[in-house]
C-alpha positions as CSV (number, residue, x, y, z in Angstrom):
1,X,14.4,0.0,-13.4
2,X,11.1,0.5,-11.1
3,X,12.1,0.6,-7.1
4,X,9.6,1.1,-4.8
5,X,10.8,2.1,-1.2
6,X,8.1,2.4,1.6
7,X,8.7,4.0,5.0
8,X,6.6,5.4,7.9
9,X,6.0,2.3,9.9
10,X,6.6,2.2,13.4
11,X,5.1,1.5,16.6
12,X,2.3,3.3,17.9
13,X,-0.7,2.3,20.7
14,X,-4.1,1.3,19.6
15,X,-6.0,3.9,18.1
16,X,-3.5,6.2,17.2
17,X,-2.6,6.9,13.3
18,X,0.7,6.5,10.9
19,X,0.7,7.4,7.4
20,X,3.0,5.0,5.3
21,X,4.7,6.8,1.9
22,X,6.0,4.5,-1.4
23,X,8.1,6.2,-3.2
24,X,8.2,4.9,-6.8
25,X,11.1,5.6,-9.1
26,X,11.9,4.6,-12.7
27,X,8.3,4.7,-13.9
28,X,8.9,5.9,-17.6
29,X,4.5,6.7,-17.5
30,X,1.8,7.0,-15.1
31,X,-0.2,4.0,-16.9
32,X,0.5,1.8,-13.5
33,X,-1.4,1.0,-10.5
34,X,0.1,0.9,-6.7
35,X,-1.2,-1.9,-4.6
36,X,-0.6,-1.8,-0.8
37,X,-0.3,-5.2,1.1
38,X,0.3,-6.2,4.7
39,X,1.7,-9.9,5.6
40,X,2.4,-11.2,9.2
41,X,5.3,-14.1,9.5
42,X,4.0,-17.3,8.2
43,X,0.6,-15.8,6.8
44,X,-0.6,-14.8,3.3
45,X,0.2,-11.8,2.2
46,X,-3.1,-9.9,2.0
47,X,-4.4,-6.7,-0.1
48,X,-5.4,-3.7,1.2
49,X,-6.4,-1.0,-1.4
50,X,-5.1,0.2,-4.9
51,X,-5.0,3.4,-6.8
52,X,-4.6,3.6,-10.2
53,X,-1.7,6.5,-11.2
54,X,-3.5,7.0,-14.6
55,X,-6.9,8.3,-12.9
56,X,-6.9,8.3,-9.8
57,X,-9.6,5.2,-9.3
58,X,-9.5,3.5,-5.5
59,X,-10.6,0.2,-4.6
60,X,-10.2,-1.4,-1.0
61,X,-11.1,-4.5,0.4
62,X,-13.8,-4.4,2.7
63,X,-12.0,-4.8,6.1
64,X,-10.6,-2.0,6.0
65,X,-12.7,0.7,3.9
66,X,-13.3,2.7,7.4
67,X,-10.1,3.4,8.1
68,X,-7.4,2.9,5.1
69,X,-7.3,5.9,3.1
70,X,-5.1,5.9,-0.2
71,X,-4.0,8.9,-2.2
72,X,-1.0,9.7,-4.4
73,X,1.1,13.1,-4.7
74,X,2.1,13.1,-8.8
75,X,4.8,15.5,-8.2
76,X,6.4,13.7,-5.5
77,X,5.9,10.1,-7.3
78,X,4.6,8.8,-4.0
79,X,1.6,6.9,-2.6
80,X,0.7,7.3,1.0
81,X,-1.4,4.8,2.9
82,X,-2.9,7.0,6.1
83,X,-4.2,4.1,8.9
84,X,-6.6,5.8,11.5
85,X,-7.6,3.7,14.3
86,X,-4.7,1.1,14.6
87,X,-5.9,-2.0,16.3
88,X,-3.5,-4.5,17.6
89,X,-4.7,-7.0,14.7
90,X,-3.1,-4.4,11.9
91,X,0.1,-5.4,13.2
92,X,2.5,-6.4,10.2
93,X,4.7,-5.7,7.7
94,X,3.4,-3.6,4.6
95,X,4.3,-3.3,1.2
96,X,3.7,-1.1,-2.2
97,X,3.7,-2.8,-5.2
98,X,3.2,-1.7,-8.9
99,X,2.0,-3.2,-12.1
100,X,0.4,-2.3,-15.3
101,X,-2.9,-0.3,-15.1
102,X,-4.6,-2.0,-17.6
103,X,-4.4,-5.4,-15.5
104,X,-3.7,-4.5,-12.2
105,X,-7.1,-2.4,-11.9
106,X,-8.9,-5.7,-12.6
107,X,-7.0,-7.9,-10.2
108,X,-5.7,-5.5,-7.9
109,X,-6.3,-7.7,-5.2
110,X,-3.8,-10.1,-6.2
111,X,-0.1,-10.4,-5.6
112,X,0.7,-11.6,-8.8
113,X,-0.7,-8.4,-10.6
114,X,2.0,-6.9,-9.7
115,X,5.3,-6.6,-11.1
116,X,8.0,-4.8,-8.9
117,X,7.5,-4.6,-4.9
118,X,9.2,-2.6,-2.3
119,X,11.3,-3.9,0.5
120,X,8.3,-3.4,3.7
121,X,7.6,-1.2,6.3
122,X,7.2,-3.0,9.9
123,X,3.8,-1.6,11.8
124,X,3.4,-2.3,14.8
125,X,0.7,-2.1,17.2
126,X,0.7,-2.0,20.9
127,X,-2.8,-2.4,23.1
């Protein structure tokens, strides 16, 4: 069975940094992507950025190329989100998901790409 459990979140003032870790588990092959998303309480649940566990490949949406950075440790079967620059407005909670490579890289934007999800980290921002 694929779990997912993030952590890191916390609170922290604006323009400080957290790195959020999704530990993936039960993966029987690398041929997945992990998808990190952030929802606030009665809002969509919105992508952030994707990496692929097969390549390596990134993608992130636009609002947050600047200061999102995604990157995956192999040995540790984790994926770490590192957020420079919190603003107030990144408040939320944030999830990993994962789903097959081979359709996730094309949609990775979408929630239902993916297959399993983890439980959320709450971030939260103070100004």
């Amino acid at each position: 069975e694929v779990q997912l459990a993030e952590s890191g979140g916390g609170l922290v003032q604006a323009g400080g940094s957290l790195r959020l870790s999704c530990v993936v588990s039960g993966l029987t092959h690398d041929d997945y992507g992990i998808g990190w998303f952030r929802q606030v309480p009665g809002m969509v649940r919105e992508a952030i950025s994707y990496i692929s566990l097969r390549d390596g490949t990134t993608h992130y949406v636009d609002s947050v190329k600047s200061r999102f950075t995604i990157s995956s440790d192999s040995a540790k079967n984790t994926v770490f989100l590192q957020i420079d620059s919190l603003r107030p407005e990144d408040t939320a909670f944030y999830f990993c998901a994962a789903g097959a490579d081979a359709w996730v890289r094309g949609y990775s934007e979408l929630t239902s790409a993916y297959e399993y999800w983890g439980q959320g980290t709450q971030v939260t921002v103070s100004s």
